[in-house]
C-alpha positions as CSV (number, residue, x, y, z in Angstrom):
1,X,-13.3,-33.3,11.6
2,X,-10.2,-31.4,13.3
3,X,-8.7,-28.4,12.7
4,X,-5.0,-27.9,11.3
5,X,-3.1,-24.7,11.3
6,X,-0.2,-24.3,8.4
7,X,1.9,-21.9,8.0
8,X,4.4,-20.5,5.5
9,X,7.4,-18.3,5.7
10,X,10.1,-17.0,3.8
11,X,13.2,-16.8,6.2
12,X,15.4,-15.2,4.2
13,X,18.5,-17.7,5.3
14,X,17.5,-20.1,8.2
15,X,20.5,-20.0,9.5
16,X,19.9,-16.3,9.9
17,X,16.6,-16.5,11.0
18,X,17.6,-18.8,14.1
19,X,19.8,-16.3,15.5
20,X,16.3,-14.1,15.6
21,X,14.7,-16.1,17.4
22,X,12.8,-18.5,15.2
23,X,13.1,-21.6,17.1
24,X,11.1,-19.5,20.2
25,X,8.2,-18.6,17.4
26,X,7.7,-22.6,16.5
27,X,7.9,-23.7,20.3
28,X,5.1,-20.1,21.1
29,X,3.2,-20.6,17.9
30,X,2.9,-25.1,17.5
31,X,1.9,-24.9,14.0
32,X,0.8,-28.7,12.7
33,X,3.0,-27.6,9.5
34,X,5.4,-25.0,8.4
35,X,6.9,-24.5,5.2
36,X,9.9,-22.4,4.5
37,X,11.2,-20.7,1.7
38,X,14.9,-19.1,1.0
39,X,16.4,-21.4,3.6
40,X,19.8,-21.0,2.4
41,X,21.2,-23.7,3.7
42,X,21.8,-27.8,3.7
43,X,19.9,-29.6,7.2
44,X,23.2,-30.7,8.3
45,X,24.5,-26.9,8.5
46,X,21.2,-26.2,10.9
47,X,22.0,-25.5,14.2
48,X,21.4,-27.5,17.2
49,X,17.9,-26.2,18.3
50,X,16.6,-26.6,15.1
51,X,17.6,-30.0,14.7
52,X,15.8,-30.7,18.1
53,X,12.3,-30.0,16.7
54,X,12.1,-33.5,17.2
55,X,8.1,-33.3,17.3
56,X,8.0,-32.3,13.5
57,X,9.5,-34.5,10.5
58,X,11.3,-32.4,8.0
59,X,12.4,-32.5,4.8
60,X,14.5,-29.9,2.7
61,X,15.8,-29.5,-1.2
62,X,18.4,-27.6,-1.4
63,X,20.1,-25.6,-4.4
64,X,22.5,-27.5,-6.3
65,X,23.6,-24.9,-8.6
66,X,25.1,-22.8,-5.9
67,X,25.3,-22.7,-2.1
68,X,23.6,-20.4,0.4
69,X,20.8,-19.7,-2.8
70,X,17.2,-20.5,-2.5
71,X,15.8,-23.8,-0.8
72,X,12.7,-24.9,0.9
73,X,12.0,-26.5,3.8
74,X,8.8,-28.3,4.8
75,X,8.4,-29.4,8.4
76,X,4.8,-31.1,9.9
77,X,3.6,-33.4,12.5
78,X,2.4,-35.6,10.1
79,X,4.2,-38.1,8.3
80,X,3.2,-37.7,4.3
81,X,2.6,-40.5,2.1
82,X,5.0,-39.1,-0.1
83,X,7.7,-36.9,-1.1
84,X,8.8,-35.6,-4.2
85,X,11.5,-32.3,-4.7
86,X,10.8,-30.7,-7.7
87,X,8.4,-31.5,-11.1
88,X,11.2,-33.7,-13.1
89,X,12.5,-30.5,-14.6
90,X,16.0,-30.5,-14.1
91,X,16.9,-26.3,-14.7
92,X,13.6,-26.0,-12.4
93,X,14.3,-28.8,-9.9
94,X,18.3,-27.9,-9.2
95,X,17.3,-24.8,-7.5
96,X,15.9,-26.2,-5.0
97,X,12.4,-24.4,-4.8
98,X,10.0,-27.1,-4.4
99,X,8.7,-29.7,-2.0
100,X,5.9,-31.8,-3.0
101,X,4.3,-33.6,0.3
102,X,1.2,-35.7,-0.1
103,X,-0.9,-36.4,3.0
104,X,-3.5,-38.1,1.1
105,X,-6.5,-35.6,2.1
106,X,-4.6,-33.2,0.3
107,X,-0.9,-32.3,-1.8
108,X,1.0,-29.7,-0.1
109,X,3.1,-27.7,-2.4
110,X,5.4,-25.4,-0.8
111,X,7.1,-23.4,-3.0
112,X,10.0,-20.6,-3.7
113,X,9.1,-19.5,-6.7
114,X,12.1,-17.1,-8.7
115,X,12.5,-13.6,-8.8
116,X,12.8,-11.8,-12.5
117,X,15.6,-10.2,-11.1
118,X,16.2,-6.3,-11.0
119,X,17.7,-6.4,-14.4
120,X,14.9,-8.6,-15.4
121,X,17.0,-11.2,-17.2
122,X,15.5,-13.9,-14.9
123,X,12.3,-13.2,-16.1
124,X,11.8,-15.7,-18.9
125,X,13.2,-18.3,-16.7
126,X,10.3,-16.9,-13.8
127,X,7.4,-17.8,-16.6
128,X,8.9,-20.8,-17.7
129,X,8.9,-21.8,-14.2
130,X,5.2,-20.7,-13.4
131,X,4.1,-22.3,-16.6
132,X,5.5,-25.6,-15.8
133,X,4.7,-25.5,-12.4
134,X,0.8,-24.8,-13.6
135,X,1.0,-27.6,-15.6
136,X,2.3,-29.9,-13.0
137,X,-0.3,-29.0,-10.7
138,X,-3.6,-29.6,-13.1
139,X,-1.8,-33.2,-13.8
140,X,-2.5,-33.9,-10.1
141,X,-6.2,-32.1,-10.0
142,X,-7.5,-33.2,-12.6
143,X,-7.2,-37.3,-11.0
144,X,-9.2,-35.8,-8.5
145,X,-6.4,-34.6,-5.9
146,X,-6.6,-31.8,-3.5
147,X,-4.2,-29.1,-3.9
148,X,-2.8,-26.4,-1.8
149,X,0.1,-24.5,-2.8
150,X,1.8,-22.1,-0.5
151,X,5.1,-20.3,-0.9
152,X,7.0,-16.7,-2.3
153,X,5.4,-16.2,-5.5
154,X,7.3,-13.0,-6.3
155,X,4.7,-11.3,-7.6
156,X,1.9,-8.5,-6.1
157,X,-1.3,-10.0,-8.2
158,X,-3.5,-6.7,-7.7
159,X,-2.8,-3.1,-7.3
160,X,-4.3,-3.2,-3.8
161,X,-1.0,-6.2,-3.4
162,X,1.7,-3.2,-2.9
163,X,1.8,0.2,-1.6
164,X,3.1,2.0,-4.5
165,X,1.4,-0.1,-7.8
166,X,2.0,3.0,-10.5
167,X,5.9,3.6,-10.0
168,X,6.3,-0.4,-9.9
169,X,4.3,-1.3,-12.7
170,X,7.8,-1.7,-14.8
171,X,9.9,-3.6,-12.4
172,X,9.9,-7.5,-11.9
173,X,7.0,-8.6,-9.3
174,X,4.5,-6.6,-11.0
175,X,4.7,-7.1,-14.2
176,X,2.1,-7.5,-16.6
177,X,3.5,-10.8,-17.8
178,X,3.8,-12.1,-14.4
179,X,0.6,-10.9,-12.6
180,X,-1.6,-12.3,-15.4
181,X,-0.1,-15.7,-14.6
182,X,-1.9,-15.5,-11.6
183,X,-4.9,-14.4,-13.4
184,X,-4.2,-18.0,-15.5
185,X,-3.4,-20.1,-12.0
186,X,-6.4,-18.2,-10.5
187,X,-8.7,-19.7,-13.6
188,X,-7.4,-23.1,-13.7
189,X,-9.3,-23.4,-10.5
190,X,-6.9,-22.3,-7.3
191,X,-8.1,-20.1,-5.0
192,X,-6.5,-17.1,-3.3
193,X,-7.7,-18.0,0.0
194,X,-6.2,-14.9,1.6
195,X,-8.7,-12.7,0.0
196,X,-11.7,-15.0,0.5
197,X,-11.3,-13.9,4.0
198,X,-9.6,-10.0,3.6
199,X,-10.2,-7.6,1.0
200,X,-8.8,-4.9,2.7
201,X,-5.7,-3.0,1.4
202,X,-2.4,-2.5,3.0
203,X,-1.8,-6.0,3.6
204,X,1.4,-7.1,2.9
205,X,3.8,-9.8,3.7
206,X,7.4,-8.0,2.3
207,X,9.1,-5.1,2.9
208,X,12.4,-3.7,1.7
209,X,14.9,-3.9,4.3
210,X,17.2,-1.1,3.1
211,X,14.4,1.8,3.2
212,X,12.9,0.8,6.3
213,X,9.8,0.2,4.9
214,X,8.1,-2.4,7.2
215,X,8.6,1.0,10.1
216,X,5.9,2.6,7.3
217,X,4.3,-0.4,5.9
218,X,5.1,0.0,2.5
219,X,5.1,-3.1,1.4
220,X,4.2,-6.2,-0.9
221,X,2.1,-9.3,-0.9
222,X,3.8,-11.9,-2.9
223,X,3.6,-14.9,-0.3
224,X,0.5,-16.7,-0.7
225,X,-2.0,-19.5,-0.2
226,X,-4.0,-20.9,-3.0
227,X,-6.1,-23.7,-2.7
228,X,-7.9,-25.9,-5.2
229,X,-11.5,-25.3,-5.2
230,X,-12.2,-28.7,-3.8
231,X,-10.4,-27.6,-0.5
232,X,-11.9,-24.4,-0.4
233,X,-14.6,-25.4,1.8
234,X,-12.1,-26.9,4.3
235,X,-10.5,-23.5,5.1
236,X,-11.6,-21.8,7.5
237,X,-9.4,-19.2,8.6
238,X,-6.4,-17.5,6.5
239,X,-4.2,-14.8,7.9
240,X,-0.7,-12.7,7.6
241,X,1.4,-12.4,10.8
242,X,2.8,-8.8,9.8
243,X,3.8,-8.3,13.8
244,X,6.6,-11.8,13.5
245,X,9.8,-10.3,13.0
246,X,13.3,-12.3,12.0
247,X,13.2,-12.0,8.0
248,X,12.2,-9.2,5.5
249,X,8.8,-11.5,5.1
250,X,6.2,-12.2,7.6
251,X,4.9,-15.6,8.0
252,X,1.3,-16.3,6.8
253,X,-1.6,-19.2,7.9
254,X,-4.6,-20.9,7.5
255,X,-6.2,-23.0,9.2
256,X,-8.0,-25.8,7.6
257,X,-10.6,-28.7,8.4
258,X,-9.1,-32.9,8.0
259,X,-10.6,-36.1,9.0
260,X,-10.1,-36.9,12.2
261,X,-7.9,-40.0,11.7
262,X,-5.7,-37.2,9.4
């Protein structure tokens, strides 16, 4: 067996992102496989250096709805079996918030998952989303397959998830509706690996850019790892990178055990 590091990040506009040095953090950091969320953008608008990652194949879905919105971005060493954007759902899958990459020891789902909006119009089409995507996933488990899903869930599950749980318990990314779908994800057998390894509080992986909250750590977790419970054994490491800076998100990991010949 060998180990594999993956990580996940929500960029908040790649584009963006590259002018803050994230080309430097791949080169320092080598991860085996990084997905991105809220990429913002179409390949071919990528700048040069990013395009020169020629040591990774990558694949993107991008919004079709509108541009510069949402998008995901998977990139790895390792050339999956198969591809698949979206769950056949064409409201879901024109958003452009979901990569499906199967590597045969295990489906990697990376995932941008929609916000309930400040207004919270968006919510029903949040739940509609998590509930389809929930169903998509248990299609694939229960033949047997491996699962790890990693991506902005936009939502804090616990109170120990963001700083301040009792003045947001009415506003989109902790409500009751959407935490207890994690609840529901978290008993259909998917793991939150994070806190297999941390239960500490004050780990977050989102901070509001126009209060200056990261300078205080007031923040959020709502980027996540969760892993079927037949890859739970495989992980052996799972972390948050709150020190990476280029996006209001940090970038989280784990690392995980493959066959050699992976």
């Amino acid at each position: 067996m060998k180990k594999i590091q993956l990580f996940s990040w929500n960029v908040n506009g790649l584009r963006a992102a590259c002018k803050k040095g994230f080309v430097n953090w791949v080169k320092k950091t080598k991860p085996d496989i990084f997905c991105l969320q809220e990429t913002k953008a179409m390949k071919v608008q990528l700048p040069d250096e990013l395009q020169a990652l020629d040591s990774y194949y990558s694949f993107f879905s991008e919004s079709k709805t509108k541009k510069g919105y949402s998008g995901v971005a998977t990139y790895t060493k390792f050339s999956p079996g198969a591809i698949n954007k979206g769950m056949g759902i064409k409201k879901f899958d024109d958003e452009g918030r979901i990569l499906e990459t199967d590597f045969g020891h295990f489906i990697l789902f990376n995932v941008y998952f929609p916000n309930g909006g400040r207004d919270k119009k968006r919510v029903p089409y949040k739940i509609e989303f998590y509930d389809a995507f929930l169903k998509h996933c248990d299609k694939q488990k229960k033949q047997g397959k491996k699962i790890i899903i990693c991506g902005d869930v936009n939502t804090a599950h616990k109170e120990i998830d963001l700083f301040h749980p009792k003045e947001n318990s009415d506003r989109t990314g902790f409500l009751p509706e959407e935490r207890v779908w994690i609840d529901k994800l978290i008993k259909h057998g998917y793991v939150d690996i994070f806190r297999k390894f941390n239960k500490k509080p004050l780990q977050y992986t989102w901070w509001d850019y126009k209060t200056r909250a990261r300078e205080r750590n007031v923040g959020w977790r709502i980027d996540y790892f969760f892993v079927s419970e037949n890859v739970e054994k495989n992980v052996k490491s799972a972390k948050i990178h709150s020190k990476v800076m280029g996006s209001d998100h940090c970038p989280i990991s784990i690392t995980i055990e493959v066959p050699n010949n992976f």
